[in-house]
C-alpha positions in Angstrom: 86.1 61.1 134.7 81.9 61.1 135.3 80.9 57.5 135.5 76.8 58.3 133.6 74.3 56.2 135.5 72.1 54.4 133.2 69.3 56.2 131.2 66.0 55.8 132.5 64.7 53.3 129.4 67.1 51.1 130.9 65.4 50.2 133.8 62.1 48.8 132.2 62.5 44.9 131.4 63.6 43.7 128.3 60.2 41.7 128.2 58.3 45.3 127.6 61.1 46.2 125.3 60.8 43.0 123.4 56.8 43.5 123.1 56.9 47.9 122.2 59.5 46.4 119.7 57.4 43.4 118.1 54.3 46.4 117.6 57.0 48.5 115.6 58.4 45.7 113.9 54.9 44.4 112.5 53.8 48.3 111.5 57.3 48.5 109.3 56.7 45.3 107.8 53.1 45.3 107.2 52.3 48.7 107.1 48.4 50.0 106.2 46.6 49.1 104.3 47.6 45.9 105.9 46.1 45.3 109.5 47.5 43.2 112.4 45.7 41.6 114.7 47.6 39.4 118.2 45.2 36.7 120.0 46.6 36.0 123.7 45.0 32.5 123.8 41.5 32.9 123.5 41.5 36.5 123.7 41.6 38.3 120.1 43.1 42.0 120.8 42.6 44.6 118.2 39.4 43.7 116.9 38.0 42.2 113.8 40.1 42.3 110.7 39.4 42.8 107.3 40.9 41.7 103.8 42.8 38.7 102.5 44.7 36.7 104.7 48.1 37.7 104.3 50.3 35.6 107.1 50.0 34.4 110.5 52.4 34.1 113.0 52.8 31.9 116.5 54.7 33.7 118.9 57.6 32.5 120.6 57.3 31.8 123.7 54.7 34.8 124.2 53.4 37.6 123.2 55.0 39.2 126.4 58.6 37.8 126.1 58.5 37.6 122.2 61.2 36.3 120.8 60.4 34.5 117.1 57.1 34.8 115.3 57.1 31.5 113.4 54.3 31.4 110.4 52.0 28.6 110.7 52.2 27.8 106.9 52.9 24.1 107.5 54.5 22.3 110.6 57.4 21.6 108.4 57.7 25.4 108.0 56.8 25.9 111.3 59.6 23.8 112.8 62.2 24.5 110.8 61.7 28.1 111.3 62.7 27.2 115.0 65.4 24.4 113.6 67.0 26.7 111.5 67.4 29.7 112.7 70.5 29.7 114.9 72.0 27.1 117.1 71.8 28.1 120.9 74.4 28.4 123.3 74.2 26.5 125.9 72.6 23.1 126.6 69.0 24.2 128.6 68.6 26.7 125.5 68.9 23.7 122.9 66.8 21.6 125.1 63.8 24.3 125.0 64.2 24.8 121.4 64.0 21.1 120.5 60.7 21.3 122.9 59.1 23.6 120.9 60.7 22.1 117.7 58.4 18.7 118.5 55.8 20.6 119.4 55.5 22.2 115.9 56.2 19.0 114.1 53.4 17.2 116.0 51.0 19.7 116.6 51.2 20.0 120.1 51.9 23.4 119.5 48.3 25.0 119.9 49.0 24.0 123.7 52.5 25.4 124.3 52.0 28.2 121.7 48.8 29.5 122.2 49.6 33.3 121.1 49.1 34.1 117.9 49.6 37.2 115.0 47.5 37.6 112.3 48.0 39.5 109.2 45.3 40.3 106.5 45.2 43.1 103.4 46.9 43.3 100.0 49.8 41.3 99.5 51.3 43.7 97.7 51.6 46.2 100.2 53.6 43.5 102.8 57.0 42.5 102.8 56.4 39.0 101.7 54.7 40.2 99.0 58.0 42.4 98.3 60.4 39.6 98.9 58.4 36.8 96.6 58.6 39.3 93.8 62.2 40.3 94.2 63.0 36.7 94.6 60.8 35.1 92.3 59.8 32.2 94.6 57.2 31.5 97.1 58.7 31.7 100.4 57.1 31.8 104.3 58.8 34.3 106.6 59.9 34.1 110.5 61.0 37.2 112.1 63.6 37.3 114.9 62.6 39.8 117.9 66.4 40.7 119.4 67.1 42.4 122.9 67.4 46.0 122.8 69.9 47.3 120.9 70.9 50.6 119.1 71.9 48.5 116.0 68.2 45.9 116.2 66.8 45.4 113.0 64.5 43.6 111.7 65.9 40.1 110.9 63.9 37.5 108.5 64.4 33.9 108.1 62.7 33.1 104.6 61.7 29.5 104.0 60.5 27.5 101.0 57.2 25.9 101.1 59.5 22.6 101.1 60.8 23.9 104.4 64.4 24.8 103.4 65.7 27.4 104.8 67.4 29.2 101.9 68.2 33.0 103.0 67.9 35.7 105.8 66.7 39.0 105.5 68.2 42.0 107.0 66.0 45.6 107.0 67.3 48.7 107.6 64.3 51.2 109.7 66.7 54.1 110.7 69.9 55.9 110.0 72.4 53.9 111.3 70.4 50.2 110.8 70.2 51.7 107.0 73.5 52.5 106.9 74.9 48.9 108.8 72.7 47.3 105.8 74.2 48.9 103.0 77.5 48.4 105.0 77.0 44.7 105.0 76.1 44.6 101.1 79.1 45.7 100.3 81.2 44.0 102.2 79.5 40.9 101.2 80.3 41.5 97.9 83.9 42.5 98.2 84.8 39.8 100.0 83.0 37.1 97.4 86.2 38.4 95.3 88.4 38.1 97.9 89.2 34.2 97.5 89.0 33.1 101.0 90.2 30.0 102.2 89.8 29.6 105.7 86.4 30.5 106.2 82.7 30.9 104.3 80.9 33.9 103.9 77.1 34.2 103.0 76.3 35.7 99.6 74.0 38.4 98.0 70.7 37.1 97.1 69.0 40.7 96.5 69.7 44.1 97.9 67.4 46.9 97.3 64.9 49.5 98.8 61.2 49.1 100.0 59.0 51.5 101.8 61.8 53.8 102.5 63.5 50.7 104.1 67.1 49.3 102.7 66.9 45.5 102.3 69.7 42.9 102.2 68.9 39.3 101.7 71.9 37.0 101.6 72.6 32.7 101.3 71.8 30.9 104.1 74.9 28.7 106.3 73.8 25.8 107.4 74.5 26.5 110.8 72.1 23.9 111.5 74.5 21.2 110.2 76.2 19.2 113.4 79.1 21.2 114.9 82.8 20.3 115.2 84.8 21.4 118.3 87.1 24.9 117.1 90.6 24.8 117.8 92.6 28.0 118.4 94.5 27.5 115.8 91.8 26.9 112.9 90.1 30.5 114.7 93.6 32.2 113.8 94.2 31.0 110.7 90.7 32.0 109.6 91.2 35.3 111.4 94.4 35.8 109.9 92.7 34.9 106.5 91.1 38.0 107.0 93.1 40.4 107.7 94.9 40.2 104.9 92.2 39.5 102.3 92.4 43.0 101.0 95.8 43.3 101.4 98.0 45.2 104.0 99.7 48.0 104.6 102.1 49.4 106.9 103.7 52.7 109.2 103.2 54.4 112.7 100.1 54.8 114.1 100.2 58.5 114.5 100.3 59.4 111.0 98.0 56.0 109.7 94.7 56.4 108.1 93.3 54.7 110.8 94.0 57.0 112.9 92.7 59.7 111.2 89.5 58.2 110.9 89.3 57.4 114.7 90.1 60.5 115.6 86.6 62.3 113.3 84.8 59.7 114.9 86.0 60.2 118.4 85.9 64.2 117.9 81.9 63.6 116.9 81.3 62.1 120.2 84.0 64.7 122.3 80.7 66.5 124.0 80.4 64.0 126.1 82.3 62.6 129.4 83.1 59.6 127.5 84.5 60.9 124.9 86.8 63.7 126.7 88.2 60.7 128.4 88.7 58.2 125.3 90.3 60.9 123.3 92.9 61.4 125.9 93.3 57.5 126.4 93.4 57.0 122.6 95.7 60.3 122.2 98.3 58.5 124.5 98.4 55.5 122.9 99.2 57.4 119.8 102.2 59.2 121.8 103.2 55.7 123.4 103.5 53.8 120.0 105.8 56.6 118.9 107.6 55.8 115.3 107.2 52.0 115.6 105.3 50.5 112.5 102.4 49.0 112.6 100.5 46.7 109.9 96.9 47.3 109.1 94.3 44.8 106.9 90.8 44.0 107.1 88.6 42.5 110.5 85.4 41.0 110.1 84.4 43.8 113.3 81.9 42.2 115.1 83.7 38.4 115.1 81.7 36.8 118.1 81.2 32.9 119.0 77.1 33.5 118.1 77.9 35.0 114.6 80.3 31.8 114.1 80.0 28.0 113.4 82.5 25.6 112.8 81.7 22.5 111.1 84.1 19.7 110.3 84.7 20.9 106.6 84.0 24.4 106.8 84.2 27.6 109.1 81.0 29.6 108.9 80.8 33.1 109.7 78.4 35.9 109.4 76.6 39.3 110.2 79.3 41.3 108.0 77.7 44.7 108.9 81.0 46.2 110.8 83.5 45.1 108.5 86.2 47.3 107.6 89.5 47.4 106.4 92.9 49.6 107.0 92.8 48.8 111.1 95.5 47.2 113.2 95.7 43.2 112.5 94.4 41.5 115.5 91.6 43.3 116.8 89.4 40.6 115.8 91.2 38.2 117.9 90.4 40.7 120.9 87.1 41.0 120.4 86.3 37.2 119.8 88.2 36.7 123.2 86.7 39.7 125.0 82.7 38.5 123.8 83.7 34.9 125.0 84.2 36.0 128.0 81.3 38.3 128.2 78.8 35.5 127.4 80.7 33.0 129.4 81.2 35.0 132.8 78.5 37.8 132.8 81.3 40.1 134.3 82.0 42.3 131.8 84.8 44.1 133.7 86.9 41.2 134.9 86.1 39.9 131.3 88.2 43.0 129.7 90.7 42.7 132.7 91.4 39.2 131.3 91.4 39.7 127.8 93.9 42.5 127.9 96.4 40.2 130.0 96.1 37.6 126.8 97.3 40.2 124.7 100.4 39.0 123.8 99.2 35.4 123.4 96.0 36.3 120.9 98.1 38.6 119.0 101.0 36.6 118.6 99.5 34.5 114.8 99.2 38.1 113.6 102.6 38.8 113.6 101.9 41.8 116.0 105.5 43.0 117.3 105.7 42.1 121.5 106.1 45.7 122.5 102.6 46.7 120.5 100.3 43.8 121.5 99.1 45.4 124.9 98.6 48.6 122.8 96.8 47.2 120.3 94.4 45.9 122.5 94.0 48.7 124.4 93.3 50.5 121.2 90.6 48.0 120.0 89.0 48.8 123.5 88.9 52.5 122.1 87.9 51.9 119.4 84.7 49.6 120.7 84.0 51.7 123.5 83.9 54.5 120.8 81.3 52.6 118.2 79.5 51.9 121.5 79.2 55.9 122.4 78.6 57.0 118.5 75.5 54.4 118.0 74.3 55.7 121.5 73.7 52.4 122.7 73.0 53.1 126.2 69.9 55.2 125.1 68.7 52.3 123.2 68.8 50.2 126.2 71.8 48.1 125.7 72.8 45.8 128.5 76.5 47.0 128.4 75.5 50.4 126.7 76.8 52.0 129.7 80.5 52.3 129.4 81.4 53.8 132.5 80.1 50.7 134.7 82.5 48.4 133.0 85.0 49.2 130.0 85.9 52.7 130.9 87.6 52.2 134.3 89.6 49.5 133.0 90.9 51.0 129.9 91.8 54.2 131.3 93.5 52.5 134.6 95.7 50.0 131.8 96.4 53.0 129.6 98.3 54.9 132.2 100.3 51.5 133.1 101.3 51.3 129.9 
């Protein structure tokens, strides 16, 4: 199969990325009448602007590596915009976010945070003013600039003037971030029926359309709260809790409804190399699996440690945009173990290598049958690798939005081994 190299976007920085991205995001959000304005330290760029003062935003750590514009309504705001918006990952990234964290709560900021956006016009025409009326409730906004991505959005922490962080804003700009957004909606809401017991889910606040632009806003977790270490075992059960929340169903693969509905999507991306080659892989997986039965239910679809907390009363987890239900039990357990090692290692291609051998252990709390574990996995991979291709990641610049340089080779090689 042709191995595509990556597409030419790929090889600017993520910095200039980051900063094309944080001009588009502030146009969508506070488009004209409303006028932006970004001062590099001392240096005001875009001129003089006009109208009422609508917000203003440090950014964080710079306007040329943005990665959080936190509003300067109070330093309570201020910091617990930082506090509160997700707990990082390793160690050195907590250290620097407690830095800046100080900073904001002393004032010291103006020295380490010295570039700033500021936004004046009619309220009415900006997203706060949007949010405060759907809400009905002053609230301060921080907006999370993410890496490049064909599924980035626009991503709002909303705080009370009291600095409680009490929701978070999703907005959908384009076809598919409009269609992940009304995908997460009703998920959310399906599953606050559900009666889960291993696990918490965020819950609607307000969903609706603004400018053309679908809008979710949902609870809050306090994934700020202290963390308790997560044992295999608890991740299962919660996993498990899943699958079955919408109940389950069972029969071969070839004839399933899963099936059927990977086999449209994989046919609407069969133009390209790709997806020639995970049609056949998928097809004979299909004629492997032969009459055996397999059991279908629900996965959260994008279970990764950084959309997880586990606390010592409660499991939280959340971005709900990929849910789906009717696909073989156990492909969240893949894909937690599979972005682990991702994040962990770096090496994305030993990192499915690996995760494929623990088949047979991941899937075993699933009830999987021994002779379909390796299968299943192999058909998650598919099934990722085919998301991956139909979102067109690798034009949007995703790090690992080139399948051919890491999944591919592996899944095609463990296919014909099977």
């Amino acid at each position: 199969m042709a191995v595509k190299t990556a597409p030419e976007q790929l090889t600017a920085g993520d910095s200039a990325l980051r900063t094309q991205y944080l001009t588009e995001v502030l146009e969508l959000l506070y488009p004209a009448p409303c006028e932006t304005g970004l001062t590099f330290g001392q240096h005001r760029g875009g001129g003089d602007r006009h109208g009422e003062p609508i917000a203003e935003y440090l950014v964080v750590p710079d306007a040329r590596r943005p990665r959080l514009l936190v509003p300067t309504t109070s330093r309570r705001v201020a910091a617990a915009a930082v506090r509160r918006y997700a707990e990082p990952q390793s160690r050195a990234a907590r250290l620097k976010r407690d830095a800046v964290v100080a900073a904001l709560r002393t004032g010291a900021s103006s020295v380490l945070l010295r570039d700033r956006v500021r936004v004046t016009g009619p309220a009415s025409a900006s997203i706060d003013g949007y949010l405060r009326e759907a809400l009905g409730r002053d609230l301060s906004i921080s907006i999370h600039i993410g890496p490049a991505r064909a599924n980035r959005k626009p991503v709002l922490q909303l705080i009370s003037p009291d600095g409680e962080t009490f929701g978070f804003g999703k907005v959908g700009i384009g076809p598919l971030t409009q269609r992940l957004v009304k995908a997460e909606t009703a998920a959310l809401i399906a599953l606050d029926k559900t009666g889960l017991e291993k696990l918490t889910v965020p819950k609607v606040l307000h969903t609706g359309q603004w400018r053309g632009l679908q809008v979710l806003v949902q609870s809050a977790l306090p994934v700020w709260l202290p963390r308790a270490p997560l044992t295999p075992r608890r991740l299962a059960a919660a996993m498990v809790d899943i699958a079955g929340c919408c109940g389950y169903t069972n029969g071969s693969l070839g004839v399933s409804a899963y099936w059927h509905d990977l086999r449209g999507r994989l046919q609407s991306v069969g133009d390209r190399p790709e997806g020639v080659a995970l049609t056949a892989a998928a097809e004979l997986l299909v004629a492997r699996s032969g009459e055996q039965s397999m059991r279908y239910g629900a996965w959260h679809g994008d279970w990764a440690p950084w959309n997880m907390a586990n606390l010592a009363d409660a499991l939280l987890v959340w971005d709900w945009e990929r849910f789906a239900n009717g696909v073989p039990v156990g492909f969240d357990a893949v894909h937690h173990d599979l972005q682990r090692r991702i994040q962990t290692s770096g090496d994305a291609r030993s990192a499915v290598e690996a995760t494929v051998r623990r088949a047979d252990e991941l899937l075993a709390p699933f009830g999987v049958p021994t002779e379909l574990r390796e299968l299943t996995a192999l058909l998650y991979l598919v099934d990722l690798a085919t998301r991956y291709l139909t979102d067109r990641q690798a034009e949007a610049g995703a790090r690992l939005g080139v399948l051919g340089t890491w999944l591919l080779p592996v899944l095609i090689r463990r296919v014909e081994e099977l």
